[in-house]
N, C-alpha and C positions, 0 to 999 in steps of 0.2 A: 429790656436789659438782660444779657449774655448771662446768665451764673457762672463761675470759672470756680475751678478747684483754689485758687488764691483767695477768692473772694470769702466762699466757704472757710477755709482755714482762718482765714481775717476775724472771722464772723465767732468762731468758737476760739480762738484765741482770746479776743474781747472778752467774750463770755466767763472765758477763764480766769484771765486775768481780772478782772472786774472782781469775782468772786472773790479772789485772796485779798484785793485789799481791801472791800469791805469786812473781812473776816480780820484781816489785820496777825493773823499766826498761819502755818502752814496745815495744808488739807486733813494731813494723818493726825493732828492734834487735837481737834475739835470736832469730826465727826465723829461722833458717836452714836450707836444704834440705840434706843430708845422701843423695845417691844412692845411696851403697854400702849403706848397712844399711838405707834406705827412712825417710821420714818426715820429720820435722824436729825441730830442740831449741827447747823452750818455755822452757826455762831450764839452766843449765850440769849437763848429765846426767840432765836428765828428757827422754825422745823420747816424741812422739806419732804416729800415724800410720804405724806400722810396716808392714812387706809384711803382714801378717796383719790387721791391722785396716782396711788398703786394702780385701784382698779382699772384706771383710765388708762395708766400705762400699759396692762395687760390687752385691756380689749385692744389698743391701736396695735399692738406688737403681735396677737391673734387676728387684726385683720390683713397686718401684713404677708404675714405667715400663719395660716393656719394650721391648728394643733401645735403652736411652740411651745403654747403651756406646759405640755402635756410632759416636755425634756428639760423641765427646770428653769424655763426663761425667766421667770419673775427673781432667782436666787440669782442668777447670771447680771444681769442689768443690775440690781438690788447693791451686788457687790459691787460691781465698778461704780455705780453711782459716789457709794459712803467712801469711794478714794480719793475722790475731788470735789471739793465744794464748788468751786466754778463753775464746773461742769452738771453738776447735782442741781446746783440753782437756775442755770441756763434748759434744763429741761423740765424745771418744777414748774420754771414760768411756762413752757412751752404746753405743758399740760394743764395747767392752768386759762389758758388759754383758748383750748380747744373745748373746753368744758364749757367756756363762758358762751363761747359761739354756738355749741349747741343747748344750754341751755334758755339763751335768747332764740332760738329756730323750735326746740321742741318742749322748751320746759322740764328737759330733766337733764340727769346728768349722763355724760356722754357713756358711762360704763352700764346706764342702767337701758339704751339702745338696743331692739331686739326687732326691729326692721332693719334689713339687708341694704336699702336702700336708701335709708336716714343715714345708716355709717359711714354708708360709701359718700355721699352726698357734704358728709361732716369733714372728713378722710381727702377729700378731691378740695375741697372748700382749704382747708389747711397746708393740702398739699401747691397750692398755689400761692396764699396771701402768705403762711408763715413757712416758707419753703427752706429756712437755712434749720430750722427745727426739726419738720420733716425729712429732709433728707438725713440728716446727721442720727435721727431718730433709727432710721430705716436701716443705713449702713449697720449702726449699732447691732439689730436685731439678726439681721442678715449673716454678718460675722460671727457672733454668736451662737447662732443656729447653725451653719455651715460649718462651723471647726469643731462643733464636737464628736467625738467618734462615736459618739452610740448614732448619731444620725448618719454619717456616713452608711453603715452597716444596712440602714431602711433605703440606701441609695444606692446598695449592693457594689461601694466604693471599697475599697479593702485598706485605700490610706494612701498614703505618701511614701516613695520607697526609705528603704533601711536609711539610720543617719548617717551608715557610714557610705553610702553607695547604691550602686543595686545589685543582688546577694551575686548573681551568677556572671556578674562579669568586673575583672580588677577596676573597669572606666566607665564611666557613663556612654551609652552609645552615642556615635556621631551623627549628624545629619551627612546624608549626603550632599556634596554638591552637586550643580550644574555645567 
């Protein structure tokens, strides 16, 4: 079966919508951060996002990208998470998920993985049976990592021209034609 950009969209839309009206009030209302036990409530005593499912988030968004940690990704994800509960839920279960799988493969949990090759093996394993998680996961990270300008700079990109144009000419250049 083909994945199409529709099907995906389909796929977290559900997701989303799912969330609200289990929640039953709007996203900005009920998420709240919660530091002491980690995570936040999606609705009165359901938490997501727990120190455990952090961790899991981190390591799979380190093995996408490695060193994202290092530019804030856990604050990045962390925040868009607590803006939607839909969306928050749809990937708590998805990391829930991947934990389950590798804890039936190797008896721990998927953040505590320090073979290269168990990850990837977990990582490939996921990226095929839960691939509407996966991918949406990926994009996430990917976005995130790519538009921040301190990483531009390690990518010796200098940015996107001026908002109003580009400085030295009143127009945007033309292509030529043929």
């Amino acid at each position: 079966m083909k994945s199409t950009r529709r099907k995906f969209l389909g796929t977290i839309a559900a997701g989303v919508i799912a969330g609200e009206i289990v929640s039953g009030s709007p996203a900005q209302v009920f998420a709240k951060p919660d530091p002491q036990a980690g995570g936040f409530e999606v609705q009165k005593g359901f938490k997501v996002f727990n120190e455990a499912t952090q961790k899991n988030m981190m390591k799979m968004a380190e093995t996408i990208i490695p060193g994202c940690g290092k530019h804030g990704m856990k604050d990045k994800l962390m925040g868009y998470l607590n803006r939607s509960s839909g969306t928050a839920s749809f990937f708590d279960a998805g990391f829930w998920n991947v934990d389950a799988v590798c804890r039936k493969k190797f008896k721990v949990p998927f953040y505590s993985l320090e073979n290269k090759k168990n990850t990837e093996l977990i990582v490939k394993y996921i990226s095929i049976n839960n691939r509407a998680f996966f991918i949406s996961f990926k994009k996430l990270v990917v976005q995130f990592y790519y538009t921040d300008p301190n990483i531009w700079k390690t990518l010796s990109y200098d940015g996107p021209p001026q908002p109003r144009g580009f400085m030295d000419y009143s127009e945007a250049p033309k292509i030529a034609k043929k």
